[in-house]
Backbone as CSV, one residue per row, in Angstrom:
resi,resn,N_x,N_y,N_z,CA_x,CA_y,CA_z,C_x,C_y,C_z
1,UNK,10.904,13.542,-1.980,10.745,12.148,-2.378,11.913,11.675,-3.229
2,UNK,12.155,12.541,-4.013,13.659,12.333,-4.747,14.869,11.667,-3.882
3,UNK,14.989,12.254,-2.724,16.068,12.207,-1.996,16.081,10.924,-0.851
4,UNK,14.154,11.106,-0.924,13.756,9.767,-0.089,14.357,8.383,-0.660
5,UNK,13.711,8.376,-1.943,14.044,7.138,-2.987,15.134,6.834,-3.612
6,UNK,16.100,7.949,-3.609,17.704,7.818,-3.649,18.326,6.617,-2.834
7,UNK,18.215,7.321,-1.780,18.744,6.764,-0.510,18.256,5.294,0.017
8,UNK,16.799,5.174,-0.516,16.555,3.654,-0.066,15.498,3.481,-0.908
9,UNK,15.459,2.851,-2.157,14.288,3.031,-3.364,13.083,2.290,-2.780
10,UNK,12.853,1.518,-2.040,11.767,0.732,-1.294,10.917,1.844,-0.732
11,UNK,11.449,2.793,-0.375,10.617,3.826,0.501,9.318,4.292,-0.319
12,UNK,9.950,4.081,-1.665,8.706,4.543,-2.796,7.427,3.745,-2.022
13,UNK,7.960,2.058,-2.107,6.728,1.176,-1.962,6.417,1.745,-0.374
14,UNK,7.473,1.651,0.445,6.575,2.201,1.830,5.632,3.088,1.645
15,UNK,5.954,4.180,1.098,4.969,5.924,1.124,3.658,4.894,0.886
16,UNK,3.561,4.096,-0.472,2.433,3.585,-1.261,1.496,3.266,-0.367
17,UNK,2.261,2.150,0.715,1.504,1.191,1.560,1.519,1.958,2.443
18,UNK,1.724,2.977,3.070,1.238,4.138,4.056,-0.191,4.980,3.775
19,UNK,-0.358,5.343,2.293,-1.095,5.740,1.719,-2.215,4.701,1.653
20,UNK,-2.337,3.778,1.111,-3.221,2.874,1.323,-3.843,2.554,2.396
21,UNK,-3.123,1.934,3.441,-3.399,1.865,4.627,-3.986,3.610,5.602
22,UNK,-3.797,4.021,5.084,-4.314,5.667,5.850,-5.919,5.539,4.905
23,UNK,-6.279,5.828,3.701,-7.514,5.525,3.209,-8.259,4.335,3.105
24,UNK,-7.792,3.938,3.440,-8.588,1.997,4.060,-9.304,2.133,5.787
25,UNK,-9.296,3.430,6.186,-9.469,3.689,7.420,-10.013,5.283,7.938
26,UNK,-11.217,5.016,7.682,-11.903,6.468,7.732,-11.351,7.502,6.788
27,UNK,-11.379,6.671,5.353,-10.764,7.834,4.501,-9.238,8.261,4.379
28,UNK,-8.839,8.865,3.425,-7.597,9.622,3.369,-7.382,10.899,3.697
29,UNK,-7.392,10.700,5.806,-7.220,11.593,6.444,-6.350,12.035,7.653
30,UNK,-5.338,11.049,7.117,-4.009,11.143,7.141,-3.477,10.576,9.183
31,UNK,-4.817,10.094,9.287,-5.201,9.541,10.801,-4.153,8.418,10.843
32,UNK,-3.224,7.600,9.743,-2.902,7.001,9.995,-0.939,6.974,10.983
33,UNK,-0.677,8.582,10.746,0.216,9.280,10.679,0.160,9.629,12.421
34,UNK,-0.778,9.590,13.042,-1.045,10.045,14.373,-0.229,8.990,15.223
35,UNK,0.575,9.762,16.133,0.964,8.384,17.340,0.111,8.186,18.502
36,UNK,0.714,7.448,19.399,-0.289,6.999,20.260,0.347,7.643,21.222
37,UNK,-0.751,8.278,22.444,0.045,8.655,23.538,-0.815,8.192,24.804
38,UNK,-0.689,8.877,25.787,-1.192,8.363,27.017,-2.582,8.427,26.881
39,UNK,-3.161,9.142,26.266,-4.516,10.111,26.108,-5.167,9.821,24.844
40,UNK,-4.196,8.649,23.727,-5.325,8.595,22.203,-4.382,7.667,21.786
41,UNK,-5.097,6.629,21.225,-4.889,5.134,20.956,-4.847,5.914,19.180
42,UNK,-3.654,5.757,18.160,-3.788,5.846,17.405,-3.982,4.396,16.404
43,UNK,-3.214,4.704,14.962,-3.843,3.171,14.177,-1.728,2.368,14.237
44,UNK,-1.362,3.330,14.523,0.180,2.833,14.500,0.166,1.225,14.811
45,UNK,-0.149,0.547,15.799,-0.247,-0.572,16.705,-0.939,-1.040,16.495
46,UNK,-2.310,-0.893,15.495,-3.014,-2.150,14.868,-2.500,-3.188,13.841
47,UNK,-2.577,-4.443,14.233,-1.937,-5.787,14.088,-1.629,-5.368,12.563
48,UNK,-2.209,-4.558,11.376,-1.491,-4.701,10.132,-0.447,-3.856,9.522
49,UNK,-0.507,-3.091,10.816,0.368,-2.016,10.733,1.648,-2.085,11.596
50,UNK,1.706,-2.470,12.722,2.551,-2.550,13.920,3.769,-3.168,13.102
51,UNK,5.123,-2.174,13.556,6.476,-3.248,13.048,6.357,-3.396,11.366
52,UNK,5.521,-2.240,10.789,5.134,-2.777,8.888,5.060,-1.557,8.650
53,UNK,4.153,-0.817,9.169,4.321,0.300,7.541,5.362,1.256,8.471
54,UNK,5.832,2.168,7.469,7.105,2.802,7.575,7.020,4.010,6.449
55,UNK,8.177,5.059,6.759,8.076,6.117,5.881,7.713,6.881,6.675
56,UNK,7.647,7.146,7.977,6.395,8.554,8.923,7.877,9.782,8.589
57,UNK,8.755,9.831,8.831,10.367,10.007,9.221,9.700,10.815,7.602
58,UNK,9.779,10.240,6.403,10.018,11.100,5.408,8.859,12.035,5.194
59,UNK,7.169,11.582,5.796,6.388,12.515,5.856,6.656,13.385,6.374
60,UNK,7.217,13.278,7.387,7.666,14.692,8.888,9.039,15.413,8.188
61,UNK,9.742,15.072,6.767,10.959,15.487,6.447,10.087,16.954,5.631
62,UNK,8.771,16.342,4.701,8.149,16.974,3.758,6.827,18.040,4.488
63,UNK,6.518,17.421,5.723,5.698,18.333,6.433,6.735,19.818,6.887
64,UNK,7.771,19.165,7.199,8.342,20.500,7.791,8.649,21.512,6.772
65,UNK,9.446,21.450,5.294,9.798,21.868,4.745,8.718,23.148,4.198
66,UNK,7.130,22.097,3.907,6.358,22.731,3.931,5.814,24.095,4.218
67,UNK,5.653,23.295,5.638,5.018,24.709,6.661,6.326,25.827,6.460
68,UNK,7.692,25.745,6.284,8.351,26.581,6.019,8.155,27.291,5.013
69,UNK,7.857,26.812,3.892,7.342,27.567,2.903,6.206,28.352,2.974
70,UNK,4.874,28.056,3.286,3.723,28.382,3.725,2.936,27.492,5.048
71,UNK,3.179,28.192,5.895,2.890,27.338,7.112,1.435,27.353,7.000
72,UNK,0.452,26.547,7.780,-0.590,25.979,8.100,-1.690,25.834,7.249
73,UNK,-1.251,25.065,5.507,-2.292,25.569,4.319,-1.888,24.478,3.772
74,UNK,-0.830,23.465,3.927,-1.203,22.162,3.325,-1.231,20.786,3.594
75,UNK,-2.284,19.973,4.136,-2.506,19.045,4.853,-1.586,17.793,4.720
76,UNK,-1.623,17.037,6.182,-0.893,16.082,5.956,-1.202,15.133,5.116
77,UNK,-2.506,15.120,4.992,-3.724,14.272,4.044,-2.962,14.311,2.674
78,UNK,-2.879,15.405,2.586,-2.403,15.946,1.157,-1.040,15.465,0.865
79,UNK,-0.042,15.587,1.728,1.398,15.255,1.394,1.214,13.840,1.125
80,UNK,0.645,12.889,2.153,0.800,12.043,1.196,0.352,11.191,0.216
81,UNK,-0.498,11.759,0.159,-1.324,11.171,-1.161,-0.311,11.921,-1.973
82,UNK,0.414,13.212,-2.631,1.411,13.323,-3.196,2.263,12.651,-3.474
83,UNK,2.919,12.102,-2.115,4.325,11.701,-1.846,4.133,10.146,-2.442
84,UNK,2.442,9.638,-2.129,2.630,8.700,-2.869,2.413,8.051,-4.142
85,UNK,1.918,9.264,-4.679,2.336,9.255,-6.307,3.723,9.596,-7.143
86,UNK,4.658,10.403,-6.125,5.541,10.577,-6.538,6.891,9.150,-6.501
87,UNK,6.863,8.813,-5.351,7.307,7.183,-5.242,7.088,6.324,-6.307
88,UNK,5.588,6.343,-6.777,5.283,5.418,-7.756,6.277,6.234,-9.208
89,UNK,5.991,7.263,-9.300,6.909,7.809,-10.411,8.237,8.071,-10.655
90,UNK,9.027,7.896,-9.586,10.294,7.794,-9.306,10.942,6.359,-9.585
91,UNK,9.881,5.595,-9.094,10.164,4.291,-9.471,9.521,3.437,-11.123
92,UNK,9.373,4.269,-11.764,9.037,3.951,-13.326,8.316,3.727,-13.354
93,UNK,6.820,4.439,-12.334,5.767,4.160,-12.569,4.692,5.176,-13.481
94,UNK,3.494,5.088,-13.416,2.925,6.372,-14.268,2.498,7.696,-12.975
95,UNK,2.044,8.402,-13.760,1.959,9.785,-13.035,0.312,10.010,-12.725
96,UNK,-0.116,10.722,-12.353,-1.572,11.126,-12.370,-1.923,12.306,-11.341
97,UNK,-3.065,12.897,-12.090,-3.168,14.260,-10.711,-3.770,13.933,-9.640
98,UNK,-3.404,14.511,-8.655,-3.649,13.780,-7.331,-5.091,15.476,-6.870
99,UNK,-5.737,14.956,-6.921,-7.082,15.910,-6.453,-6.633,16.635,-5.573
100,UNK,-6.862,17.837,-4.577,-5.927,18.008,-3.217,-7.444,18.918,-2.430
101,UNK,-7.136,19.136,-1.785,-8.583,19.788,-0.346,-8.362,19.179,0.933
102,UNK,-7.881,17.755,0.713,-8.004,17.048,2.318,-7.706,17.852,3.498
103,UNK,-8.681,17.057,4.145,-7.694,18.159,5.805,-7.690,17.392,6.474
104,UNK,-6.855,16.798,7.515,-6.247,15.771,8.482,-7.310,15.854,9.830
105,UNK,-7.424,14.421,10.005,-8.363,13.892,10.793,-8.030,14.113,12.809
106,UNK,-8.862,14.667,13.323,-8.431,15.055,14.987,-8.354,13.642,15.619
107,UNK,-9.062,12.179,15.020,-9.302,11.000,15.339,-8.623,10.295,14.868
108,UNK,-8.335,8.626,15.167,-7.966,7.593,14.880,-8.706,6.413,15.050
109,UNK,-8.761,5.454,13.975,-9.561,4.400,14.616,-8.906,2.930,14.709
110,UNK,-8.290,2.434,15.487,-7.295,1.175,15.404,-7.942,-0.002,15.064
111,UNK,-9.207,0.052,15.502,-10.130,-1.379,15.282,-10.782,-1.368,13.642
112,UNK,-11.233,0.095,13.536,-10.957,0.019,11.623,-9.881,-0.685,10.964
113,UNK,-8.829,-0.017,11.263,-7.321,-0.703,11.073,-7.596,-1.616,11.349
114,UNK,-7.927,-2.569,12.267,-7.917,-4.101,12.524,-8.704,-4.857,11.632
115,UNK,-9.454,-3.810,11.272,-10.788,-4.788,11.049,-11.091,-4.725,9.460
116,UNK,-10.539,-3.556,8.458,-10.758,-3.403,7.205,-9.783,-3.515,6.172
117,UNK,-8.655,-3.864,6.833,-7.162,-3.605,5.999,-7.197,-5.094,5.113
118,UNK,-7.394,-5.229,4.153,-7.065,-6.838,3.687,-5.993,-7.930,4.531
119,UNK,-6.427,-8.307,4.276,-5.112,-9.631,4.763,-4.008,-10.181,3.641
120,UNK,-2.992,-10.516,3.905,-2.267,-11.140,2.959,-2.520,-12.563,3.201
121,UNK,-3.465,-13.019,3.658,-4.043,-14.714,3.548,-5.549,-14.728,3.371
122,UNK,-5.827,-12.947,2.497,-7.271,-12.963,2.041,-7.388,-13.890,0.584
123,UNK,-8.670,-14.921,0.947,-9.075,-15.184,-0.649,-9.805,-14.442,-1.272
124,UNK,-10.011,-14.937,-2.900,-10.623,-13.240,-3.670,-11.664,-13.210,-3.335
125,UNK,-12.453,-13.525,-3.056,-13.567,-12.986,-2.436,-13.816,-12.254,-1.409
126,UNK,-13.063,-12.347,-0.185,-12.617,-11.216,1.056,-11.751,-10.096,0.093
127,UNK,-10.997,-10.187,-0.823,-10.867,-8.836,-1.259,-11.588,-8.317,-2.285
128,UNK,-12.547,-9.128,-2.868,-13.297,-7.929,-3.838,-14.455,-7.367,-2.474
129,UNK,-14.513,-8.078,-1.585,-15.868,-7.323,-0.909,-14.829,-6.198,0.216
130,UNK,-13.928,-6.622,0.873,-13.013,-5.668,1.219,-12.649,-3.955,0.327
131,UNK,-12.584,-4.504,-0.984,-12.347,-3.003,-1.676,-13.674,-2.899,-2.360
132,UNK,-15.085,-3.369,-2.483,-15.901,-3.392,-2.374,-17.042,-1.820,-1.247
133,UNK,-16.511,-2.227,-0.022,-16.625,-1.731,0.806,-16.543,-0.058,1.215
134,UNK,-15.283,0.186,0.419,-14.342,1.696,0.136,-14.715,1.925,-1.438
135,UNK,-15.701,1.346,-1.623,-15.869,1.800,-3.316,-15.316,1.656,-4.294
136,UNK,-14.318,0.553,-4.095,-13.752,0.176,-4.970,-13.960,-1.411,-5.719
137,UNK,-13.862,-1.341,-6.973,-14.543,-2.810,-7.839,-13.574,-3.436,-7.971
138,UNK,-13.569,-4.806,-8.386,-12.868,-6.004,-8.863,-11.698,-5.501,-8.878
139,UNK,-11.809,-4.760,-10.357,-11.117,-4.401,-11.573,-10.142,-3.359,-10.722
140,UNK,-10.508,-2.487,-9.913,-9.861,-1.450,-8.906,-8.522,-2.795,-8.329
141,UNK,-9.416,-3.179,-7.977,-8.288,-4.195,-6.857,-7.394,-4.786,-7.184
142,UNK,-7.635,-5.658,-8.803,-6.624,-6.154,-9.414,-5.415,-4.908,-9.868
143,UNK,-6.216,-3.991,-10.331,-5.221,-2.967,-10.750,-4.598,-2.492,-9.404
144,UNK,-5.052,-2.186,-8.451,-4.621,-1.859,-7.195,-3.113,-2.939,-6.595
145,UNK,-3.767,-4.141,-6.818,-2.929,-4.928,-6.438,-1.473,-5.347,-6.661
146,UNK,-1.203,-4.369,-8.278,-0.376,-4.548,-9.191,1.044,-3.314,-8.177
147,UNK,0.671,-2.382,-7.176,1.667,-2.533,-6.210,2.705,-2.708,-6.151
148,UNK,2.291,-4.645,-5.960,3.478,-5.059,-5.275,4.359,-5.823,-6.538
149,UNK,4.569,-4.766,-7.647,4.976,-5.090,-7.889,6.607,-4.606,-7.414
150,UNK,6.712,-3.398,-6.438,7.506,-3.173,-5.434,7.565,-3.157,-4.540
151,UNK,8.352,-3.400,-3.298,8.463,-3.522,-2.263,8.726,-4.981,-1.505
152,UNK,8.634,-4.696,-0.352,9.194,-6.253,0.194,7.900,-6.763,1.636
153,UNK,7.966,-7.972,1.711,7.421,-8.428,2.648,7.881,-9.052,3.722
154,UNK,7.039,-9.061,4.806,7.367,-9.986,6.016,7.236,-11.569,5.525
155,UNK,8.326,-12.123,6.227,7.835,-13.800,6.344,6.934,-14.085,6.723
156,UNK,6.218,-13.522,7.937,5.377,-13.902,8.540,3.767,-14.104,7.912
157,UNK,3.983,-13.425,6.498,2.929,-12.628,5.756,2.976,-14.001,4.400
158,UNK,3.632,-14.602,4.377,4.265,-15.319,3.484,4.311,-17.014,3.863
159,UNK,4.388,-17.235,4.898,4.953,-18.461,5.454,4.243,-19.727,4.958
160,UNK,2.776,-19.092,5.174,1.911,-20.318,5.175,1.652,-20.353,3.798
161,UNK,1.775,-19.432,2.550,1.906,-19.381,1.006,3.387,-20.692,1.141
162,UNK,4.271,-20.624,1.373,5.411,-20.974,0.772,5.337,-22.714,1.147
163,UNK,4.644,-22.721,2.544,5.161,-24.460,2.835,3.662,-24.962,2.474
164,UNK,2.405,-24.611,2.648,0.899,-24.900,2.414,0.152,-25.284,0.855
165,UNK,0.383,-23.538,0.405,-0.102,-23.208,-0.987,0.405,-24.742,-1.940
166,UNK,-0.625,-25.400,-2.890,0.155,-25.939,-4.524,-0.371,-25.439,-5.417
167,UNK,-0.718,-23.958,-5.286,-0.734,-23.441,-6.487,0.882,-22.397,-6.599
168,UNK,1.660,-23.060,-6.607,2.882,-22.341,-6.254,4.403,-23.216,-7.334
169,UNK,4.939,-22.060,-7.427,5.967,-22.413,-8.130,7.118,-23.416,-7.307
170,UNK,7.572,-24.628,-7.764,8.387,-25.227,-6.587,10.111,-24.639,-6.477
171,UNK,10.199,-24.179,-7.837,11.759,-23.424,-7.292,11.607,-22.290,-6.304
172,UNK,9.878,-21.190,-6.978,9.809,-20.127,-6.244,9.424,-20.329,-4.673
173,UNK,9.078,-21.340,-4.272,8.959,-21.840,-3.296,9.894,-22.430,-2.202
174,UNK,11.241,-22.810,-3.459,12.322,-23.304,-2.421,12.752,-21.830,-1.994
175,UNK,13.156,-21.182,-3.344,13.766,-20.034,-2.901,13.232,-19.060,-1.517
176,UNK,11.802,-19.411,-1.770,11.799,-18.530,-0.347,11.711,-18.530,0.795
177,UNK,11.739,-20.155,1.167,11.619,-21.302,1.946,13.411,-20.746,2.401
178,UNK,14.168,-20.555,1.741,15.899,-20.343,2.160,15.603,-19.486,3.391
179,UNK,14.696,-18.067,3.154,15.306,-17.127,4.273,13.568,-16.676,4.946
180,UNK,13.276,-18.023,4.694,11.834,-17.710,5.896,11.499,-19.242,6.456
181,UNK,12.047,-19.576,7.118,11.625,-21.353,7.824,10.866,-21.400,8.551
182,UNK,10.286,-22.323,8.916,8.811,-22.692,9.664,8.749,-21.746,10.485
183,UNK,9.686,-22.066,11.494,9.583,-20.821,12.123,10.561,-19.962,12.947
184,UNK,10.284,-19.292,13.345,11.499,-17.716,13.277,11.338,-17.455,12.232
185,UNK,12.536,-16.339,12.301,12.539,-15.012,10.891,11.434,-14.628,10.342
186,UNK,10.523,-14.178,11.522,8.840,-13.532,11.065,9.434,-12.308,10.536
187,UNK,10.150,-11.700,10.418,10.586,-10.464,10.334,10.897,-10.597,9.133
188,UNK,11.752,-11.367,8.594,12.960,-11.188,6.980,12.241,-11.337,5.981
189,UNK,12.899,-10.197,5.174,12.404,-9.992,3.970,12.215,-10.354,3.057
190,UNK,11.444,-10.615,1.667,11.418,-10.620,0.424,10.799,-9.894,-0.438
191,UNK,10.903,-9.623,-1.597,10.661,-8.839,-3.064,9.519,-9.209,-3.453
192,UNK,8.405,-8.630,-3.352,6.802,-8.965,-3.680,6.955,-9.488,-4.984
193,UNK,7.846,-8.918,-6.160,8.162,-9.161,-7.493,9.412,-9.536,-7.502
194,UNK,9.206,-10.891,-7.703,11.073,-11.537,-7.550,11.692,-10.841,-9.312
195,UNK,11.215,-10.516,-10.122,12.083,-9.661,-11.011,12.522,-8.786,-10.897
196,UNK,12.127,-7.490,-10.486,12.551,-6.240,-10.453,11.841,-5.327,-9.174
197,UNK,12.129,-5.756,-7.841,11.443,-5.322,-6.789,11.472,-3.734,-6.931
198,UNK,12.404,-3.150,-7.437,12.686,-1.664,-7.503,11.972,-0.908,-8.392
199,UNK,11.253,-2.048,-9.470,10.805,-1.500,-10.726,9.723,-1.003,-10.696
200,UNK,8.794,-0.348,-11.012,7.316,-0.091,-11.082,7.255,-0.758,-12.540
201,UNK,6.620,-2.109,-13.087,5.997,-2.279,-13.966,5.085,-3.419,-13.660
202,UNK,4.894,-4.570,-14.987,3.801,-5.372,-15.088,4.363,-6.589,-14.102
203,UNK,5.712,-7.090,-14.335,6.034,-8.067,-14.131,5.398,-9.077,-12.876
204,UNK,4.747,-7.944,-11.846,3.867,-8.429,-10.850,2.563,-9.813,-11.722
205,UNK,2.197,-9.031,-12.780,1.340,-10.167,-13.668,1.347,-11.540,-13.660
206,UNK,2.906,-10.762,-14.495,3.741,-11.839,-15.462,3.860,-12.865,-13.956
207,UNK,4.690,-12.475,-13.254,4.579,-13.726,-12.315,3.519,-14.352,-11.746
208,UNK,2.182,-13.927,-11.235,1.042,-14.140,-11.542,0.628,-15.317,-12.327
209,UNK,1.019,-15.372,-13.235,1.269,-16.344,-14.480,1.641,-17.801,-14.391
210,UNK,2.708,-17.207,-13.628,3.820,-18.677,-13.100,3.668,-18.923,-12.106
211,UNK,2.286,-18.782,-11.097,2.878,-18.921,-9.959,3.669,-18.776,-8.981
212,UNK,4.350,-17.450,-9.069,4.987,-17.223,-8.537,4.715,-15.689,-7.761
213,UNK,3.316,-15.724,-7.385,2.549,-14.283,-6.667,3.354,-14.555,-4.747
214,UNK,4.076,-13.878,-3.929,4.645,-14.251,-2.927,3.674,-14.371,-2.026
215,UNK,2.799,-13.343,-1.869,1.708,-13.780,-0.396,0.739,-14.535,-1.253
216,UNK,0.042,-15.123,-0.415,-1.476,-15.880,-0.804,-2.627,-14.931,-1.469
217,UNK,-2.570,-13.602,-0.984,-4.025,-12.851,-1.505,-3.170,-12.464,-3.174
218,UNK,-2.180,-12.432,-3.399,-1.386,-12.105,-4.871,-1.927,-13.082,-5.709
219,UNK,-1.520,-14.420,-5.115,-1.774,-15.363,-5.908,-3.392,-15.421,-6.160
220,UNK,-4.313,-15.310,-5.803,-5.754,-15.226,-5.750,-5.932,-14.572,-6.978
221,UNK,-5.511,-13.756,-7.428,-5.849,-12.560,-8.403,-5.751,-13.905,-9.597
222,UNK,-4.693,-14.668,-9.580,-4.665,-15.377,-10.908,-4.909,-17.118,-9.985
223,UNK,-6.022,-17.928,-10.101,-6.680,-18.722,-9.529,-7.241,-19.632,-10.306
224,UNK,-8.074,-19.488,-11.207,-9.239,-19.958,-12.002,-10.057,-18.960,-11.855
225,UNK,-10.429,-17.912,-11.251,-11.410,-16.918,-10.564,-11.492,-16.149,-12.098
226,UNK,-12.317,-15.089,-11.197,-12.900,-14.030,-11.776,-11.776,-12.800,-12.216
227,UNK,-10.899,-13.193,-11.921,-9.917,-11.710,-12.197,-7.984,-12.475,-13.140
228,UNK,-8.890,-13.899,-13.529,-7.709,-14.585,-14.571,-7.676,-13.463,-15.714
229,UNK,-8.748,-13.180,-16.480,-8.540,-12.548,-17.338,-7.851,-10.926,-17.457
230,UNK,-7.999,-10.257,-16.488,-7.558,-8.988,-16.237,-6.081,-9.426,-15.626
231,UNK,-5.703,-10.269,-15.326,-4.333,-10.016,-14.916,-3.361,-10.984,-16.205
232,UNK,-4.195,-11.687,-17.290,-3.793,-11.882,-18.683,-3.178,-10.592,-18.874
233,UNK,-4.232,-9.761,-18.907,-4.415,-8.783,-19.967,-3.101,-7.934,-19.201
234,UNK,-3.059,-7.548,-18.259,-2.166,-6.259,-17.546,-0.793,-7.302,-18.232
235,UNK,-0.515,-8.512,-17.883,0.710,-9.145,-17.908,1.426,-8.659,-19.706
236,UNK,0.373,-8.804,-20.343,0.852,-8.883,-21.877,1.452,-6.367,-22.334
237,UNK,0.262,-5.897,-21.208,0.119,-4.947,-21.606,0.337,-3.648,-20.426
238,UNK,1.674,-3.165,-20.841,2.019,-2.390,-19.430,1.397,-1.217,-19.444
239,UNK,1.201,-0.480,-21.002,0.589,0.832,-21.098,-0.750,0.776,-20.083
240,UNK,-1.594,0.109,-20.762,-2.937,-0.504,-20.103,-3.472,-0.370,-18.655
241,UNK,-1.873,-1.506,-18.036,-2.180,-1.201,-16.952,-1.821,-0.218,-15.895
242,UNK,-1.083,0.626,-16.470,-0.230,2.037,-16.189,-1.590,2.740,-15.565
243,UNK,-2.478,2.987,-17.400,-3.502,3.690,-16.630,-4.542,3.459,-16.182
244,UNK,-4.664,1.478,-16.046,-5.842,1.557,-14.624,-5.266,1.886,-13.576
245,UNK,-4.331,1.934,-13.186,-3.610,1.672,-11.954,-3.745,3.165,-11.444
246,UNK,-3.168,4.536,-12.583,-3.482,5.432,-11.859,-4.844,5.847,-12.003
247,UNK,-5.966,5.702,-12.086,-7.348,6.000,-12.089,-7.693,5.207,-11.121
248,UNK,-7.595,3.843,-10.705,-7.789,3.410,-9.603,-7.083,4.240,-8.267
249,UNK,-5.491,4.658,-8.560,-4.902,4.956,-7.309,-5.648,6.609,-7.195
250,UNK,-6.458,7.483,-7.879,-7.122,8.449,-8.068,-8.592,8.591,-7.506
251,UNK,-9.534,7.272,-7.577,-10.616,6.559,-6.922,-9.901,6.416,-5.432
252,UNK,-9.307,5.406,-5.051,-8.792,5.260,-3.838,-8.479,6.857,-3.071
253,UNK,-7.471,7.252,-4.077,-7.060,9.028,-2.560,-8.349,9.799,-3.041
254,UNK,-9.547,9.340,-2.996,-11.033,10.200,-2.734,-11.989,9.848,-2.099
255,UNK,-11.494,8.378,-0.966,-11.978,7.946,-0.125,-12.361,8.960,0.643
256,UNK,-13.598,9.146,1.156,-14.022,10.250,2.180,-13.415,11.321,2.975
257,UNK,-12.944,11.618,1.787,-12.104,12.961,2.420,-12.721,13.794,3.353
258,UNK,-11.820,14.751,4.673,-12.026,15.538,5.164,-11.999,16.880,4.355
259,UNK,-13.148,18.002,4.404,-13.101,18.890,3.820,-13.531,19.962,3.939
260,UNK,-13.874,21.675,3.657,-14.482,22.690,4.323,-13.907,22.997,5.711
261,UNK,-14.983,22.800,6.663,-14.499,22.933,7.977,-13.975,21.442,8.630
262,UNK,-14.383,20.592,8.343,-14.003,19.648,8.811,-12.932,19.080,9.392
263,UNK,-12.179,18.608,9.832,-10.703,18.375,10.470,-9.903,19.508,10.608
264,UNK,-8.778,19.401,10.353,-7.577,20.571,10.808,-6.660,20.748,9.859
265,UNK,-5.809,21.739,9.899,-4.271,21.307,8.988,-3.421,21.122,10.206
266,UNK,-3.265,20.190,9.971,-2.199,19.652,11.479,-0.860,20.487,11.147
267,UNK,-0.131,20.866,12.194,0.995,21.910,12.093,2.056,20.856,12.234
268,UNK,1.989,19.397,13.133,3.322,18.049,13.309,1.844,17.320,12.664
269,UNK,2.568,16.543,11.870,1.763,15.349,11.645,1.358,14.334,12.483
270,UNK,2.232,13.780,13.070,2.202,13.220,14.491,1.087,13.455,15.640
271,UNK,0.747,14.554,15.598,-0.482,14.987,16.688,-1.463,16.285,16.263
272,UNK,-2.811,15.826,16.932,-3.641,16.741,16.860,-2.975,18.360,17.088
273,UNK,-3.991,19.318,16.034,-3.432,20.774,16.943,-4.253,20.909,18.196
């Protein structure tokens, strides 16, 4: 992960949102890692994933190394729920122990993927009952949500926040209106945290604050709603939210793990043994 986040520090936030997206979907059982072949529809190609999450390349860098060390004894489940605590800590985030037992799933489910992943044009109410759902509360989600305070997004994810939304900042709005226009450039990027996209801290809040959250479900967190006060509080206080964030990200990788006999230790991550 060192060498991952060297080379392209975003990868931190990829691993994150790989990780997430793999336990948002029958658990953190690493099903999300499976490709698709003639014979098994994996979650790769479900609409929130397709062309978005990224990082498989550095799982398969850390799977191999692995099994070299001790082949067939530590799950893919496991690497990355690691890998994605280590991202967060590479990038100045906090640390936390990551539980370990998982064992990687023989299945995939794409319509889970379709059907449970939040939206970035969820209002708060589709995401407290969304992380609701996976056992996770309010308070999980806001802290959960705090994320983005790295990484980058699609336009496409963004579009209808930037020309629609007036709960929105109007410079932060021109600015991002420059390199995402009505339409085309579904693809091009921006900094979930226009301060310090590289950074792991609060500033996700702080903008919060100003209006200036980039997708629509960001901005929700600070609304008039139910979760104004907790994202006060994280904005003023980074310790704080350091350690909801890892006790939440600790709740989350214990989503219904595979365990005992259950699943496999996959030998390629990529495919069933």
């Amino acid at each position: 992960m060192v060498q991952a986040v060297i080379r392209e520090p975003r990868m931190g936030a990829s691993i994150l949102r790989l990780f997430f997206h793999d336990c948002f979907v029958n658990g953190c059982d690493a099903s999300i890692l499976l490709d698709d072949t003639a014979t098994f529809t994996g979650e790769k190609n479900a609409l929130p994933n397709q062309n978005s999450v990224r990082g498989f390349e550095v799982i398969d860098t850390i799977k191999t190394r692995v099994e070299a060390a001790c082949k067939a004894t530590v799950s893919c489940a496991d690497i990355l729920a690691l890998a994605a605590r280590d991202g967060v800590v590479l990038l100045g985030g906090p640390s936390w122990t990551v539980p370990l037992g998982r064992r990687d799933a023989r299945t995939a489910n794409q319509s889970a993927a379709n059907n449970d992943l939040p939206a970035p044009f969820a209002n708060l109410s589709a995401l407290i009952s969304g992380f609701a759902a996976k056992g996770l509360n309010a308070d999980d989600m806001t802290a959960l949500s705090g994320s983005h305070t790295i990484g980058q997004a699609q336009c496409f994810t963004f579009r209808s926040r930037i020309y629609n939304d007036t709960n929105i900042d109007p410079n932060f709005a021109a600015t991002r209106r420059s390199t995402c226009p009505v339409s085309g450039g579904n693809s091009n990027l921006a900094p979930l945290d226009i301060q310090t996209m590289n950074k792991f801290d609060n500033n996700y809040y702080q903008n919060l604050m100003t209006q200036r959250g980039l997708l629509h479900s960001d901005q929700e967190l600070f609304n008039g709603g139910s979760q104004d006060a907790l994202v006060r509080t994280y904005s003023a206080n980074n310790a704080l939210f350091f350690g909801d964030f890892a006790a939440a990200m600790v709740k989350m990788s214990n989503i219904s793990p595979l365990t005992g006999t259950n699943g496999e230790i996959r030998s390629n991550c990529r495919v069933v043994n």
